[in-house]
N, C-alpha and C positions, 0 to 999 in steps of 0.2 A: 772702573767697575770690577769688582771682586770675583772671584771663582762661587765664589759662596751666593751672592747677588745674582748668577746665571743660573743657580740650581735652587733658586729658590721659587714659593709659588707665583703667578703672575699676577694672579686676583692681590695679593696680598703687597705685592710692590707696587702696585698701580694705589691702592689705599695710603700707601705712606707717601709717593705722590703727590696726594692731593690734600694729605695734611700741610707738606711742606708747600705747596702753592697758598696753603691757606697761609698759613704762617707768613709768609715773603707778605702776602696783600695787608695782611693786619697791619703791619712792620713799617710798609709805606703808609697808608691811610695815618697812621700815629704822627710821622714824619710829614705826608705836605700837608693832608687836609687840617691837623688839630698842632700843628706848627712845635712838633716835639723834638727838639734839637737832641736829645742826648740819645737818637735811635743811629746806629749803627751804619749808613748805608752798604758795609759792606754784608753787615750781616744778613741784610735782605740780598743781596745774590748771591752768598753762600744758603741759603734756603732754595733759592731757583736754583740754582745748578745740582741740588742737592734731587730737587723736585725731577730736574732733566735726565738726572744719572738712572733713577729710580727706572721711569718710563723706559727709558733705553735698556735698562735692567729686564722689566717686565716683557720686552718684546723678543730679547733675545731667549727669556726662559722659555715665552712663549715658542717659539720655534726651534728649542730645542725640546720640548717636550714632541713638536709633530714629530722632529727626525727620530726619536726615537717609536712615536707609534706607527712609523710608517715603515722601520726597520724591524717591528716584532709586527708587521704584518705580512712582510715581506719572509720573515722566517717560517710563519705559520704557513704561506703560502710553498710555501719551497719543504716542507712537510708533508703537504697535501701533494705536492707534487709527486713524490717519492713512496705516497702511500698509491695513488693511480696507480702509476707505474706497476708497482708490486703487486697488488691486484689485478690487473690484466695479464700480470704474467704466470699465475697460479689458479687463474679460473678454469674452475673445468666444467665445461657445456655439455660432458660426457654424462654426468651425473643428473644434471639435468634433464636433460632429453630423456633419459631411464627411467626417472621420475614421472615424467610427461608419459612414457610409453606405460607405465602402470597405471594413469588416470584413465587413459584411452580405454586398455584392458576392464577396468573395472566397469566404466561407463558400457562398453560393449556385453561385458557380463550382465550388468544389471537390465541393458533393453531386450537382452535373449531374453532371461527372466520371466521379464514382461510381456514378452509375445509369446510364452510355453504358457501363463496364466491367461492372457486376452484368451487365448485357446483354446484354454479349458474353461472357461467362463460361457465362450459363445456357443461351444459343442454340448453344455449343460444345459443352455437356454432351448437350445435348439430340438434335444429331445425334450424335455419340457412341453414346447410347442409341437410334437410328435403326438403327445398326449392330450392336447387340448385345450392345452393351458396357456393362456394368451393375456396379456396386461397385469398389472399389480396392483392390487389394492391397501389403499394408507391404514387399514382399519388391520390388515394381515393377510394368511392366503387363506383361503377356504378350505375347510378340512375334505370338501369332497375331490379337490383338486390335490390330496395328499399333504397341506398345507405347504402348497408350493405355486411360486407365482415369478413372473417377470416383465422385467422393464427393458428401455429401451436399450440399455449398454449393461441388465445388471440379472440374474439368476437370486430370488429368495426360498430360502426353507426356512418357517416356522420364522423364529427372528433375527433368520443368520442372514444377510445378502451380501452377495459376491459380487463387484463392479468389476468393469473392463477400464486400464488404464488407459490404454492409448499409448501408440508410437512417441509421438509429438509431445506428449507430457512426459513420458521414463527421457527421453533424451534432455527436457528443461529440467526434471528433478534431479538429473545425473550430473548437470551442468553446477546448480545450485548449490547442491553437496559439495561438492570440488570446490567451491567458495566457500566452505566452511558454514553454512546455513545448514537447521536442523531442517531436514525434509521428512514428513509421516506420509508413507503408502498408504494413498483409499483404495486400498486394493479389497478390502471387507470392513464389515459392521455388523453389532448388534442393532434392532432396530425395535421397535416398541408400539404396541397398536393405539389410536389415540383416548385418551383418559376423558374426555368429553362431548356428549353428542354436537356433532354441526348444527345447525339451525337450520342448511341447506348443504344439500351433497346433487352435485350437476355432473350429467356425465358428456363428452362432447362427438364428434363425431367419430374420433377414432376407437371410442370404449375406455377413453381416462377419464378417472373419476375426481371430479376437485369440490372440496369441502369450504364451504364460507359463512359466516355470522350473518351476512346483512348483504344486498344484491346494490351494485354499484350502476351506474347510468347503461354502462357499456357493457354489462352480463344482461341487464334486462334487455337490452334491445338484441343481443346474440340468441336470447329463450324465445325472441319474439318473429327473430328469422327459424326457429329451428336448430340453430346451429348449435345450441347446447339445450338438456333433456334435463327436468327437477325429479327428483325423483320424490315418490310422497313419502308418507309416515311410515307404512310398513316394510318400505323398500328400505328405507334409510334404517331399518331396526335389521333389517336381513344385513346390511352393509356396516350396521356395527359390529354384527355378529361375527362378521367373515363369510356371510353364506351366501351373498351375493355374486353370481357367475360373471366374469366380465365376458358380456360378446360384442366385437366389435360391430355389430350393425344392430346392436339395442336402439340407442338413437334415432337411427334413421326409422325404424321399427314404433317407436315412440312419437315420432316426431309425425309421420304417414296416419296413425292413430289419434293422434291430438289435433290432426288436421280435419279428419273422417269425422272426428266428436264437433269439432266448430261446425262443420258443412251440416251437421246434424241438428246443429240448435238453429242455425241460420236457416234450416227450411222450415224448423219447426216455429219460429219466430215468425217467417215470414203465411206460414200455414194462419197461424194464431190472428195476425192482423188482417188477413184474408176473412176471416170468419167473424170477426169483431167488426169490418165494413159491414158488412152480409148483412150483420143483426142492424145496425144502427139504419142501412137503407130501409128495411123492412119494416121498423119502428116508426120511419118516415112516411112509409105507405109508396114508396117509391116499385 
């Protein structure tokens, strides 16, 4: 077997191979089965042995191909090894940690921030509430309330409102950020009165006012405890306007009133069928 034979491909000597086993088998079958004297028999085992060399050929190239990918993986690795090494030995964690300490820093900056506006947010709310001004209305604030009104975490003027962030959120959007995510502060907004009349505006017991097209199983039976107030036609035209006062014990005020009105029809009902006995005995001659 040649030098040339071992560096050659395996696919391809195992193909010549099995030309030459074809060959050797033709060479016999000519010879015993079809009784051809003038075939060669040596020539049919120089075909096999030709066939045999090939194989032995192909196995060696085969495994001289692994030795070599197993020596250019072994160099790769022994590369690899040499880049670790150099890398652990020029890391600097100084630079890092510095890093890390200007995240911290800015995360700290940004929750001061946020507790110098929570601040002034709640201290705006709170005179607000000094003056009267109690709940917010979706339609706007009411011009006799200076067009100024507030919610539960938020301060509006006219269509400016100011919200309260919260500790617990500036420390999740500080975190975020530092992830590289774009984070927007609801720290304010414009806000806008709505462009078409409700069909129903309910107020509940704390003096929130909520607007709906069409009453669902479980708002009726809430107007039917009391527990939320409809308001009528001209109320709901004051509450588009913005003219509507929010007091927090409207409601209850409402609610004591639509009670007083029922007890009012109920005796006058029961008055009615009193007097409608009366005549029908009387007609009886009773």
């Amino acid at each position: 077997m040649s030098v040339r034979a071992v560096e050659a491909d395996p696919e391809s000597l195992l193909l010549q191979a099995a030309e030459a086993d074809a060959t050797a088998a033709d060479l016999e079958r000519l010879a015993l089965d079809e009784g051809d004297l003038s075939i060669d028999l040596a020539a049919v085992d120089k075909h096999k042995e030709r066939a045999r060399s090939l194989r032995f050929g192909a196995q060696a190239a085969r495994r001289r191909l692994e030795r070599k990918a197993a020596d250019e993986r072994l160099a790769d690795l022994q590369t690899l090894h040499s880049e670790i090494v150099a890398r652990a030995e020029r890391i600097e964690t100084g630079a890092m940690d510095t890093a890390l300490d200007a995240v911290r820093k800015a995360a700290a900056a940004f929750t001061n921030l946020v507790a110098e506006h929570d601040s002034a947010v709640r201290a705006l709310r709170l005179r607000a509430h000094g003056h009267g001004v109690h709940g917010f209305l979706p339609s706007g604030p009411a011009e006799a309330d200076g067009f100024i009104a507030t919610g539960g975490d938020s301060a509006t003027a006219g269509s400016a409102t100011l919200r309260v962030i919260g500790s617990e959120d500036a420390a999740e959007m500080a975190v975020r950020a530092a992830c590289g995510e774009r984070v927007r502060v609801p720290a304010g907004s414009m806000v806008a009165p709505p462009r078409n009349r409700p069909k129903f505006v309910l107020v509940n017991r704390s003096g929130a006012y909520l607007t709906m097209e069409r009453l669902n199983p479980g708002t009726a039976d809430l107007l039917a405890k009391g527990d939320l107030v409809a308001l009528d036609a001209a109320q709901i035209d004051r509450y588009m306007a913005g003219d509507l006062s929010v007091d927090p014990g409207q409601p209850e005020k409402q609610r004591a009133a639509q009670m007083a009105a029922s007890a009012d029809r109920r005796a006058s009902l029961a008055q009615a069928t009193a007097l409608q006995q009366q005549a029908a005995q009387m007609a009886m001659g009773v």
